[in-house]
ChimeraX commands (.cxc) that place a marker at each C-alpha (Angstrom):
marker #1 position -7.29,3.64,-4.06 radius 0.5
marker #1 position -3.83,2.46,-5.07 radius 0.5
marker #1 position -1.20,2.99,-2.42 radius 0.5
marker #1 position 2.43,2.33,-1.94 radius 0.5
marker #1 position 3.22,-0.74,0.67 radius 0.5
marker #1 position 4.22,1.77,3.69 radius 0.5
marker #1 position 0.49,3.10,3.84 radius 0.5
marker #1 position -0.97,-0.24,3.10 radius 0.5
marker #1 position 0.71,-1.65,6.11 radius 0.5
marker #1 position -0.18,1.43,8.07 radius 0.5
marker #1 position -3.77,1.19,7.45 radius 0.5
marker #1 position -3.84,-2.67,7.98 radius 0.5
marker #1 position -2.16,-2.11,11.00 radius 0.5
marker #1 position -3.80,0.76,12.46 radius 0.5
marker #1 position -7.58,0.42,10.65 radius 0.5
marker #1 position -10.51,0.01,12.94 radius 0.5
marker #1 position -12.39,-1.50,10.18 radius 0.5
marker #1 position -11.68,-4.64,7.93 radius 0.5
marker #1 position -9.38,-3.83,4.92 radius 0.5
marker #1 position -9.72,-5.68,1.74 radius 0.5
marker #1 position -6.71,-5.77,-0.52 radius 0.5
marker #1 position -6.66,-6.22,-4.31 radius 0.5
marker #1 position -3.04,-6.81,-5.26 radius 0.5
marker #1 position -3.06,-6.41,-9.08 radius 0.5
marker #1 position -0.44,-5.65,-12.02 radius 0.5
marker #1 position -1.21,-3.53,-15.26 radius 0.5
marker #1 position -0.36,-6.20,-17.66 radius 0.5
marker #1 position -2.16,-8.67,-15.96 radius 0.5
marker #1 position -5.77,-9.10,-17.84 radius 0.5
marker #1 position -8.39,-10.63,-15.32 radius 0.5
marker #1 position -6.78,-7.75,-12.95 radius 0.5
marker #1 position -8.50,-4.75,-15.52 radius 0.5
marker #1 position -11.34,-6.73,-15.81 radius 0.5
marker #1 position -12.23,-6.82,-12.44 radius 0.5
marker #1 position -10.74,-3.13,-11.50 radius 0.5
marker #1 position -13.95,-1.81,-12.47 radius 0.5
marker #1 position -15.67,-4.96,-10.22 radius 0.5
marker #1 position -13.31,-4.09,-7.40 radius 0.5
marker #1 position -14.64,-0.03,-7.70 radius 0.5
marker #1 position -18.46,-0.89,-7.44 radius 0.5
marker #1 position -18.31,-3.12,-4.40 radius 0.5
marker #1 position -16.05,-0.22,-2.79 radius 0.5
marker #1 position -18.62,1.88,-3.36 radius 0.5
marker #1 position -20.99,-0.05,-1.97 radius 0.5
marker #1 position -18.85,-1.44,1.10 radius 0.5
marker #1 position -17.35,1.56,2.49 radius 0.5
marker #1 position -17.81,2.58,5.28 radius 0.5
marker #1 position -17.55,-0.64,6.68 radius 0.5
marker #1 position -14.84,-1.91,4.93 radius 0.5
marker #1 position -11.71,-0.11,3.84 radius 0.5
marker #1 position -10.79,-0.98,-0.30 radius 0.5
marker #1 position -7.35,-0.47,-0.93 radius 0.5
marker #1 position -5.45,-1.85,-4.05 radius 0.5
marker #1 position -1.54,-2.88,-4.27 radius 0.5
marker #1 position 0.23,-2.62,-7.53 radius 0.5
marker #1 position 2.52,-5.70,-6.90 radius 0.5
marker #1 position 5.07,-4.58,-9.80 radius 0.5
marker #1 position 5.52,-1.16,-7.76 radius 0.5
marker #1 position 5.79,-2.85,-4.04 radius 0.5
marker #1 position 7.72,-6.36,-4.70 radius 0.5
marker #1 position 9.32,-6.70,-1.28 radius 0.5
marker #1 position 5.67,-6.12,0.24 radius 0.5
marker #1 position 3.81,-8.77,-2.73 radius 0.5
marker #1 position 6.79,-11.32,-1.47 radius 0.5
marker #1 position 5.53,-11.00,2.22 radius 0.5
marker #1 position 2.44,-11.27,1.54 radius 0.5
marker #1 position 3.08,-14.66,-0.13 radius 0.5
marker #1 position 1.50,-13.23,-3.34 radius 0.5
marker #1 position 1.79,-16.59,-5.86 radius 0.5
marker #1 position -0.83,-14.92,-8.52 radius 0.5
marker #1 position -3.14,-12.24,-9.36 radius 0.5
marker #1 position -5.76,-10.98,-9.01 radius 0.5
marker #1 position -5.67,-11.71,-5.10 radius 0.5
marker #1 position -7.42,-10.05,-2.30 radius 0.5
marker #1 position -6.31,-10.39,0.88 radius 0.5
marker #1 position -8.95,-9.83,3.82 radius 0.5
marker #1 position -7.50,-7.99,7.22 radius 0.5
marker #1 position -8.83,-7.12,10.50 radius 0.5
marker #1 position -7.10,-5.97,13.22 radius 0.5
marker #1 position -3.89,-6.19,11.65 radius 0.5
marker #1 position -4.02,-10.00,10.42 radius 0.5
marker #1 position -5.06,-11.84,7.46 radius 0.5
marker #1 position -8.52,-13.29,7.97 radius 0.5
marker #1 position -9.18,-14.71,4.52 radius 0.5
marker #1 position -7.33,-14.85,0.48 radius 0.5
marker #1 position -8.48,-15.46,-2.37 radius 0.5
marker #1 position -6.85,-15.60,-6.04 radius 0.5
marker #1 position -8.96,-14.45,-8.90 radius 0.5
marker #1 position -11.22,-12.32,-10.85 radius 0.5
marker #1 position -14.39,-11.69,-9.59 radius 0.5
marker #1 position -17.64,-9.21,-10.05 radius 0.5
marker #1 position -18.53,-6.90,-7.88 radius 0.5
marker #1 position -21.40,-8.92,-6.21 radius 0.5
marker #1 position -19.11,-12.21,-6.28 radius 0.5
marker #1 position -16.58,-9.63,-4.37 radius 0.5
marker #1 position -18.96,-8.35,-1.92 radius 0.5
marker #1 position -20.22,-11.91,-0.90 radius 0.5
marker #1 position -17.11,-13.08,-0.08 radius 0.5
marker #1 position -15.86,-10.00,2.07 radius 0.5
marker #1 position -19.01,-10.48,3.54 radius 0.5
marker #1 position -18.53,-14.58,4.72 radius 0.5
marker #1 position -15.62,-13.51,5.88 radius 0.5
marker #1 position -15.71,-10.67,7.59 radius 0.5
marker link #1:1,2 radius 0.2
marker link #1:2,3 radius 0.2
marker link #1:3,4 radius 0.2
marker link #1:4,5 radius 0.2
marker link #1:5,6 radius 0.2
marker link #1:6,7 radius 0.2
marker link #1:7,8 radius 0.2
marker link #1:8,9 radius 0.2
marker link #1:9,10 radius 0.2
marker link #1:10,11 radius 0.2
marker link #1:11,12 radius 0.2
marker link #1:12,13 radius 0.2
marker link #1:13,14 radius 0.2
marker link #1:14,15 radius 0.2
marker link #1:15,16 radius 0.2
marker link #1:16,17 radius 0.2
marker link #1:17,18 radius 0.2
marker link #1:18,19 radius 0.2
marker link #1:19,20 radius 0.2
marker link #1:20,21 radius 0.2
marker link #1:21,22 radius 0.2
marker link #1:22,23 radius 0.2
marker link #1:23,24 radius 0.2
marker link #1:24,25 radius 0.2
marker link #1:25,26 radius 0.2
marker link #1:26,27 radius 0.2
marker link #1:27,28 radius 0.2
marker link #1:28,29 radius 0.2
marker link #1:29,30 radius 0.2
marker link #1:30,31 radius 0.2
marker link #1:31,32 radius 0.2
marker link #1:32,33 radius 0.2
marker link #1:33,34 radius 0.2
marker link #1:34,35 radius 0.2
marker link #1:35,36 radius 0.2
marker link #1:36,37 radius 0.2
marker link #1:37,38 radius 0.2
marker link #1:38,39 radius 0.2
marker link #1:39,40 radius 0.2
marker link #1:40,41 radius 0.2
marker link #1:41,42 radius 0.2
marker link #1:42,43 radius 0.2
marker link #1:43,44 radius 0.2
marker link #1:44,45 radius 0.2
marker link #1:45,46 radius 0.2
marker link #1:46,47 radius 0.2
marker link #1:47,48 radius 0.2
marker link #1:48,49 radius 0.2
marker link #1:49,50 radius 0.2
marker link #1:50,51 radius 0.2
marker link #1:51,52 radius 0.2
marker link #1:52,53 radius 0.2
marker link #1:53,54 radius 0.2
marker link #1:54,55 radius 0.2
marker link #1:55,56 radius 0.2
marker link #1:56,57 radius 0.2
marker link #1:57,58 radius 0.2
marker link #1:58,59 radius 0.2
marker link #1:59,60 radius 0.2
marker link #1:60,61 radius 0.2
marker link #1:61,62 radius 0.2
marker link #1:62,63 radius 0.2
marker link #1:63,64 radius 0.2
marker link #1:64,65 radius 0.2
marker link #1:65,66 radius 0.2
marker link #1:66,67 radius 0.2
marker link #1:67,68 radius 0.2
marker link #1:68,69 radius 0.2
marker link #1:69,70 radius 0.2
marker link #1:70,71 radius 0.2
marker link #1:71,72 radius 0.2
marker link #1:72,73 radius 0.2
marker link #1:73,74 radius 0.2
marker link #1:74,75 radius 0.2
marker link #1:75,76 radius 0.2
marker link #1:76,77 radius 0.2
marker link #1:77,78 radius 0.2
marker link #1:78,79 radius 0.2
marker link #1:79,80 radius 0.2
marker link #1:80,81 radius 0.2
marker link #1:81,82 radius 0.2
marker link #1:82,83 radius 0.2
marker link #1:83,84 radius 0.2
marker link #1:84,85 radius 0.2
marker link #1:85,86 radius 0.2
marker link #1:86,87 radius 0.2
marker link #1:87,88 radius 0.2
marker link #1:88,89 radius 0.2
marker link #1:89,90 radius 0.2
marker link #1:90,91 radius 0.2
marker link #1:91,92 radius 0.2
marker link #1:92,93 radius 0.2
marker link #1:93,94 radius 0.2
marker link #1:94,95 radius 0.2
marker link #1:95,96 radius 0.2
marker link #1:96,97 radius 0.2
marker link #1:97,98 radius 0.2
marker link #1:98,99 radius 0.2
marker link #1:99,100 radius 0.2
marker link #1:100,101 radius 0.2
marker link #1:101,102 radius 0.2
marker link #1:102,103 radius 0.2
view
């Protein structure tokens, strides 16, 4: 699901689960190749871990904060901090591994 930054911070904040976040752009390439990626290993996550995507042209102030330098990047929370980042595109399994290491 794509949200805008005020829900995204909300649900980091307040989630009782781990939230991964994909921060993405339309025009970016390896971001719509790994949409699809992204999707699956929802699918196959939830309910133990909260997918949530961030369009970084449509929430700048919130991509800045976050210290977004590139995309594709997934950000890993728990509890309300960053447990783990990491900057490219990746399948659904590759996505799913490394949510799991980390989480």
């Amino acid at each position: 699901m794509d949200v805008p930054a005020a829900i995204l911070e909300k649900q980091i904040a307040k989630s009782s689960i781990p939230v991964l976040v994909d921060v993405w752009a339309p025009w970016c390439g390896p971001c719509k190749i790994m949409g699809p990626h992204f999707e699956t290993a929802a699918k196959q996550a939830e309910p133990k871990l909260r997918f949530v995507k961030l369009n970084s042209d449509d929430n700048q102030a919130l991509s800045a904060r976050l210290g977004i330098r590139g995309i594709p990047t997934m950000i890993l929370f728990r509890e309300g901090k960053e447990i783990a980042r990491v900057s490219g595109a990746m399948t659904s399994a590759d996505i799913l591994r490394w949510a799991s290491q980390h989480g």
